[in-house]
C-alpha positions as MATLAB code, in Angstrom:
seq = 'XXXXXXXXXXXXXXXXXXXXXXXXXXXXXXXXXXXXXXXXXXXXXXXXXXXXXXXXXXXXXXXXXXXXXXXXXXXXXXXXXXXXXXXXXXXXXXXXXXXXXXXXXXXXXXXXXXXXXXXXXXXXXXXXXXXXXXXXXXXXXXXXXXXXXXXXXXXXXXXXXXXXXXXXXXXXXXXXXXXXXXXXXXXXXXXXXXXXXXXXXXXXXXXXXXXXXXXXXXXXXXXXXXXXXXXXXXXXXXXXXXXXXXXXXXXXXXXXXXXXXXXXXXXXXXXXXXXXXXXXXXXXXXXXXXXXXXXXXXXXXXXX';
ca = [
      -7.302   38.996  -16.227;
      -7.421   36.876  -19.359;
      -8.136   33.190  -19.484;
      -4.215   32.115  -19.747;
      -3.372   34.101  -16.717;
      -6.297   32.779  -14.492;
      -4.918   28.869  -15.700;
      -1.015   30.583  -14.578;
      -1.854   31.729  -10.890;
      -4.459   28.571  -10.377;
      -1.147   26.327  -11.346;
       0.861   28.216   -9.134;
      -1.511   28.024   -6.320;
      -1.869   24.203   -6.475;
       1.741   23.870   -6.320;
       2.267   26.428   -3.677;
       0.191   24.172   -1.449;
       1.124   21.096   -2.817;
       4.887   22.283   -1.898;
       3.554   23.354    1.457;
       2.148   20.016    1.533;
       5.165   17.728    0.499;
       7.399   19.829    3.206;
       5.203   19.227    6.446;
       5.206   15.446    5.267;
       8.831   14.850    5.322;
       8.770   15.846    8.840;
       5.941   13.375    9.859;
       8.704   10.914    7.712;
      11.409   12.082    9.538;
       9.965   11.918   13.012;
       8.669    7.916   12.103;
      12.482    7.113   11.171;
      13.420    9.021   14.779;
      10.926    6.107   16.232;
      12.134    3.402   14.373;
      15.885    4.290   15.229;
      14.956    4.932   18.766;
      12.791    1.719   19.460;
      15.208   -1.392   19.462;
      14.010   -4.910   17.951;
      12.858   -7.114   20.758;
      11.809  -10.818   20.499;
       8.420  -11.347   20.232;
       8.335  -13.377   23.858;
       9.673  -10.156   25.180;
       7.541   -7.886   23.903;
       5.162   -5.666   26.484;
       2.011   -3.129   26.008;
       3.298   -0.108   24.007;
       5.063    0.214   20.603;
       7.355   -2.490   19.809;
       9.492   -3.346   17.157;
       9.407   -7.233   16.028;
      10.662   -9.072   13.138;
       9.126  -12.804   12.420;
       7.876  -15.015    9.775;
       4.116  -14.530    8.810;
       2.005  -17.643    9.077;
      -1.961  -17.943    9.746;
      -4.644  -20.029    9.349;
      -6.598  -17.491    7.226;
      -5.696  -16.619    3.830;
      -6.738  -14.252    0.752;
      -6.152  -15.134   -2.986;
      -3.914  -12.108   -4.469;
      -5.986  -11.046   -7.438;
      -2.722  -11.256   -9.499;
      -1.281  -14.337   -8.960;
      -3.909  -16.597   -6.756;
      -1.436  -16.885   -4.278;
      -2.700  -17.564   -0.675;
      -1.535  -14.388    1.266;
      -2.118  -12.031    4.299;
      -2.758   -8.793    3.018;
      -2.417   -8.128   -0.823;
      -2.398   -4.342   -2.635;
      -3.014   -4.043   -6.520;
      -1.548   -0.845   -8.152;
      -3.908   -0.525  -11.264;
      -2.582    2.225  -13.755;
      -3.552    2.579  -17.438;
      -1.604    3.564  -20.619;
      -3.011    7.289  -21.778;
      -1.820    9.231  -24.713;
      -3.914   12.216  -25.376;
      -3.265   15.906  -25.052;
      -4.674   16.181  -21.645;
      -2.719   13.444  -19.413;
       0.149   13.083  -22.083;
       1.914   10.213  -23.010;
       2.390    7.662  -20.611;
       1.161    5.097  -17.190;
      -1.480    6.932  -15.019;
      -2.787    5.981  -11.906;
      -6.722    4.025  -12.538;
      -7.387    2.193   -8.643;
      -5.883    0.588   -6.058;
      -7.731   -2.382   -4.545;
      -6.127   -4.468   -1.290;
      -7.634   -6.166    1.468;
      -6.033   -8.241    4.387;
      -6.987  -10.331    7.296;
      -5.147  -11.051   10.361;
      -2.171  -13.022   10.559;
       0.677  -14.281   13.400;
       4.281  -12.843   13.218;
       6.368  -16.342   14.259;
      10.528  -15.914   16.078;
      12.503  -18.476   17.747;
      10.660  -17.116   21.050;
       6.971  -16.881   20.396;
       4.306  -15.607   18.415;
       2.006  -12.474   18.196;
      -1.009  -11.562   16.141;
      -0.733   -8.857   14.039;
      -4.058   -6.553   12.524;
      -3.150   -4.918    9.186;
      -5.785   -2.349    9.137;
      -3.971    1.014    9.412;
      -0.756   -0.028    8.931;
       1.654    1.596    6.437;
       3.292   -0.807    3.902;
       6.720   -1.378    2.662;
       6.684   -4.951    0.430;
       8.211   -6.149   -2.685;
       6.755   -6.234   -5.678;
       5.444   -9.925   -6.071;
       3.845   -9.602   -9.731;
       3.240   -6.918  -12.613;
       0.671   -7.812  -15.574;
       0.268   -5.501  -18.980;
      -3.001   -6.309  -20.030;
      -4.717   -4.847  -23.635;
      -3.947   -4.146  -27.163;
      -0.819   -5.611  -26.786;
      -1.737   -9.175  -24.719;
      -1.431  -10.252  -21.433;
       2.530   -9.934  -19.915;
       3.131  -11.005  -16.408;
       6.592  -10.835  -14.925;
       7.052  -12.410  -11.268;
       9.671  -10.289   -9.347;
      10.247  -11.863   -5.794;
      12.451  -14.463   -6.896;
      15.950  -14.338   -5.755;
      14.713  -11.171   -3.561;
      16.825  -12.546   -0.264;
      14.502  -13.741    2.419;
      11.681  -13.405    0.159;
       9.893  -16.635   -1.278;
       8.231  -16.248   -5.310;
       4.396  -16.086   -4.853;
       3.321  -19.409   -5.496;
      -0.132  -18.917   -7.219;
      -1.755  -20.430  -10.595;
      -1.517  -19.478  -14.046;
      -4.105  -16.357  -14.850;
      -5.799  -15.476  -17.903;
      -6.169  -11.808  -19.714;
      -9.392  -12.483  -19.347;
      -9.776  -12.710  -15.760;
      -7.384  -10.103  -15.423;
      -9.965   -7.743  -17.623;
     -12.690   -8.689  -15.504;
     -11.058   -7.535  -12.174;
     -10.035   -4.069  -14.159;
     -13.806   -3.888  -15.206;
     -14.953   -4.348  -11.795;
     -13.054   -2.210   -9.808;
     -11.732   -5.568   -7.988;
     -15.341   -7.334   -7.858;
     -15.067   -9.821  -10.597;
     -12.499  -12.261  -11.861;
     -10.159  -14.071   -8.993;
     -12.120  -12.195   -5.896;
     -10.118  -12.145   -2.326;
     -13.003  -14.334   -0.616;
     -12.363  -17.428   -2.948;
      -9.765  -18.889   -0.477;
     -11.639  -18.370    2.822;
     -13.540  -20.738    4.814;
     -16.808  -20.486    5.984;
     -17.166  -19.907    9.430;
     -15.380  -16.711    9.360;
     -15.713  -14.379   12.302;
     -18.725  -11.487   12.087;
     -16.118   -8.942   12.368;
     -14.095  -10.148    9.463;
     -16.960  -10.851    7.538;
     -18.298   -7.394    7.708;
     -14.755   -5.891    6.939;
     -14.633   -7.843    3.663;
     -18.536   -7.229    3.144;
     -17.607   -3.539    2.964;
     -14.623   -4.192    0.694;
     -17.319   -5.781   -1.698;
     -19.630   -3.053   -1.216;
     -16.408   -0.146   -2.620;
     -15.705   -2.905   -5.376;
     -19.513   -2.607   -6.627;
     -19.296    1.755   -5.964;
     -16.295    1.507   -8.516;
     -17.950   -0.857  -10.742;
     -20.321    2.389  -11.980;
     -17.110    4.460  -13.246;
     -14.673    1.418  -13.967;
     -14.149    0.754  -17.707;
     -15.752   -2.798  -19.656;
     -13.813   -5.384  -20.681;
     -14.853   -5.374  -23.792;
     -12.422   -2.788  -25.699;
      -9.829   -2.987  -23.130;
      -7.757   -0.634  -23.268;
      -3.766   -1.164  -21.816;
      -3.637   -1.709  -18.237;
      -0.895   -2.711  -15.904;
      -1.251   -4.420  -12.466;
       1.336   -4.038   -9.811;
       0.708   -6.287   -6.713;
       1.830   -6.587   -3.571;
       1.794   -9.504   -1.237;
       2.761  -10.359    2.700;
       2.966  -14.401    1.930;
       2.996  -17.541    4.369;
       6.732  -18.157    5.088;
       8.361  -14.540    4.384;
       9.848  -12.460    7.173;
       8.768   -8.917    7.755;
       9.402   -6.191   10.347;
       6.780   -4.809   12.217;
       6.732   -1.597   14.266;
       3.385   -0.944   15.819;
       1.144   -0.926   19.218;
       0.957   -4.084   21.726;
      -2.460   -4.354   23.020;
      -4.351   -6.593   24.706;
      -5.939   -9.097   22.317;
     -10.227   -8.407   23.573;
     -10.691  -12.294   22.206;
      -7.638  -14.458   22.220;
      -8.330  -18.173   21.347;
      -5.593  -19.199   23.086;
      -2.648  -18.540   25.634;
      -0.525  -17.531   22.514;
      -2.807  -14.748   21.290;
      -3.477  -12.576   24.251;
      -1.488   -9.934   22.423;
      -2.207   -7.974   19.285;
      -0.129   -5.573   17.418;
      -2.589   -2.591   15.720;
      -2.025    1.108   15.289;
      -2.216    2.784   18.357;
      -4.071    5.935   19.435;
      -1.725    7.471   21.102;
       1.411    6.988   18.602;
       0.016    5.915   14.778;
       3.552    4.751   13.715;
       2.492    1.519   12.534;
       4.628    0.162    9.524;
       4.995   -3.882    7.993;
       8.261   -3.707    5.746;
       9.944   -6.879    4.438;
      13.067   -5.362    4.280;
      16.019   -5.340    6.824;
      15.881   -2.749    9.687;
      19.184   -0.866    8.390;
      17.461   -0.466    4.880;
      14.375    0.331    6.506;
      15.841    3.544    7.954;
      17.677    4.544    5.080;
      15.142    4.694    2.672;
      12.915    6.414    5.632;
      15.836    9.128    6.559;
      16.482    9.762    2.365;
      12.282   10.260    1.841;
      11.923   13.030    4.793;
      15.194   14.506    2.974;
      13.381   14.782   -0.401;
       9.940   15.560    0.677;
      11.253   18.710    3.348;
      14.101   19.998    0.396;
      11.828   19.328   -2.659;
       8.523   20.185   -1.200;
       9.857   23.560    0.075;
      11.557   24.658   -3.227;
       8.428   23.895   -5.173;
       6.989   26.099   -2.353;
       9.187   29.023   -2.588;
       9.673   28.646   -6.428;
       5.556   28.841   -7.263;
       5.334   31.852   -4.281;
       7.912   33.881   -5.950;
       6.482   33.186   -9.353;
       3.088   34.170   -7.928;
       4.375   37.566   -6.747;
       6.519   38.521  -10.236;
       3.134   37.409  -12.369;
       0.948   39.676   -9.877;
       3.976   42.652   -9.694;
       4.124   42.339  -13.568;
       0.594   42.258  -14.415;
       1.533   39.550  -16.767;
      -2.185   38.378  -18.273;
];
C-alpha cells in the first residue's frame, strides 16, 4: 500500500469512529432533553432530595474576576482560539485553551434560596465579551447588552497587554481569578483553585510568549451577580451549611449526571437540546456510513 492510500483509510477510520462517536452522543442529548421536559420547574422553597429543576437569580458572597472583563462573577469560561494560516491547519480561528474556574454561589426566587456547586455541571451562557488580540490591536466587543434578562458585565477597562500575558500563561498571569477573593477562604476552595493554578503553570511550558504575539481571540463566558439562570441538577444535603438557608446543595448527582446551568428560558432550553440530539444522531451516522462504505470500495478496489 503506498503512502497516499495508508493517509486515505487512516482518514476514513478517524471519521468512521468519530461518526460512531457523534451518533451515540445525540442520544445521551436526547435522553437529557427527555429529563428536562419530564422534570417540571419547582420553586426553590419546594424543592426536595433528588433532581430538581429551579430557576433564580445568582447572588453570593464570593466572587471571581473574569479574566476578560474584571467583572466579579460566579463561574467564568475563556474560549482562547488563534488565527492560523499555513498549509497544515488552513486558513482560519483554531482552538489554543480553554481556562474557567468557579466557586459556589446561591440561586435566589420569591420563595427561598439554595446553594448551587458548579463543578460538573454542563454550561449554557451568553457570550459576555470577545477580544482580538495581535498584529492587528486589541478589539473587545461586549455582547450581553440588551440580551433580555441578562445584565452587561460590569468590569474595568483591559489592556492588550494584560490580555497577552493571560494568553502567554495559559491563564496564570495578567487579571488572575484569585484577585477578587478574600482571605479566609475555605480549605476546600482553596485547594480547588490551588489546583487550577497548578494546570495554569503545566500550560505555561507549551503556551506561546507575549512577545511576538501572534492573533488571538478570547471568548468569555460569565454567570454574574443579578442574572437569572435555570438550573437542573441533584438536591443534596449540604455536609456544612452555615445557616438554616443552606442545608441544601444542588451538585451533579451519582446516580443521574444531568446537571446543566443555562441562562436561557426553559422553552429555548429544550429546543436547542431536542435540534442538537437531531444533528448529532442524523449527522454523526451519515459520516459513519459514508467513511464505512468508502472504506470498503477503497479496500474492494485496491485503490493505493
Amino acid at each position: 500500500m503506498s503512502h497516499k492510500g495508508w493517509q486515505l483509510d487512516l482518514v476514513l477510520m478517524l471519521g468512521f469512529g468519530t461518526g460512531l462517536y457523534t451518533f451515540f452522543k445525540g442520544f445521551r442529548v436526547y435522553r437529557e432533553y427527555r429529563i428536562l421536559e419530564d422534570t417540571p420547574e419547582v420553586p426553590i422553597r419546594s424543592i426536595a432530595m433528588g433532581l430538581v429543576h429551579i430557576r433564580g437569580t445568582a447572588t453570593g458572597e464570593l466572587t471571581l474576576a473574569s479574566p476578560v472583563t474584571h467583572s466579579p462573577c460566579y463561574y467564568y469560561k475563556v474560549d482562547i482560539e488563534r488565527w492560523e494560516s499555513n498549509p497544515k491547519q488552513g486558513r482560519g480561528w483554531h482552538h489554543y485553551a480553554t481556562r474557567r474556574n468557579g466557586v459556589r454561589f446561591s440561586l435566589k426566587d420569591a420563595t427561598g434560596r439554595v446553594l448551587v456547586e458548579p463543578s460538573g455541571a454542563e454550561f449554557d451562557l451568553f457570550q459576555s465579551a470577545r477580544v482580538e488580540i495581535g498584529n492587528r490591536g486589541l478589539s473587545l466587543w461586549r455582547l450581553l447588552g440588551g440580551r433580555g434578562d441578562a445584565t452587561p458585565a460590569e468590569g474595568v477597562e483591559v489592556s492588550e497587554a494584560e490580555l497577552a500575558d493571560y494568553v502567554a500563561t495559559g491563564g496564570l498571569g495578567g487579571p488572575t481569578a484569585l484577585s477578587s477573593l478574600p482571605g479566609d477562604l475555605p480549605d476546600g476552595l482553596r485547594a480547588q483553585l490551588s489546583g487550577a493554578i497548578a494546570e495554569s503553570v503545566a500550560l505555561l511550558g507549551r503556551a506561546s510568549t507575549a512577545s511576538g504575539m501572534r492573533r488571538f481571540r478570547l471568548s468569555e463566558y460569565c454567570i454574574l451577580a443579578g442574572c437569572s439562570y435555570n438550573v437542573t441538577g441533584t438536591c443534596i444535603e449540604n455536609p456544612n451549611p452555615k445557616d438554616e438557608r443552606d442545608r441544601n446543595l444542588i451538585v451533579k448527582g451519582e446516580d443521574e449526571p444531568t446537571f446543566l446551568v443555562s441562562a436561557r428560558e426553559e422553552k429555548e432550553i429544550e429546543k436547542r437540546l431536542r435540534w442538537r440530539a437531531l444533528l448529532y444522531i442524523l449527522g454523526g451516522g451519515a459520516l459513519a456510513i459514508v467513511c464505512l462504505y468508502a472504506f470498503i470500495v477503497v479496500a474492494t478496489l485496491g485503490w493505493a
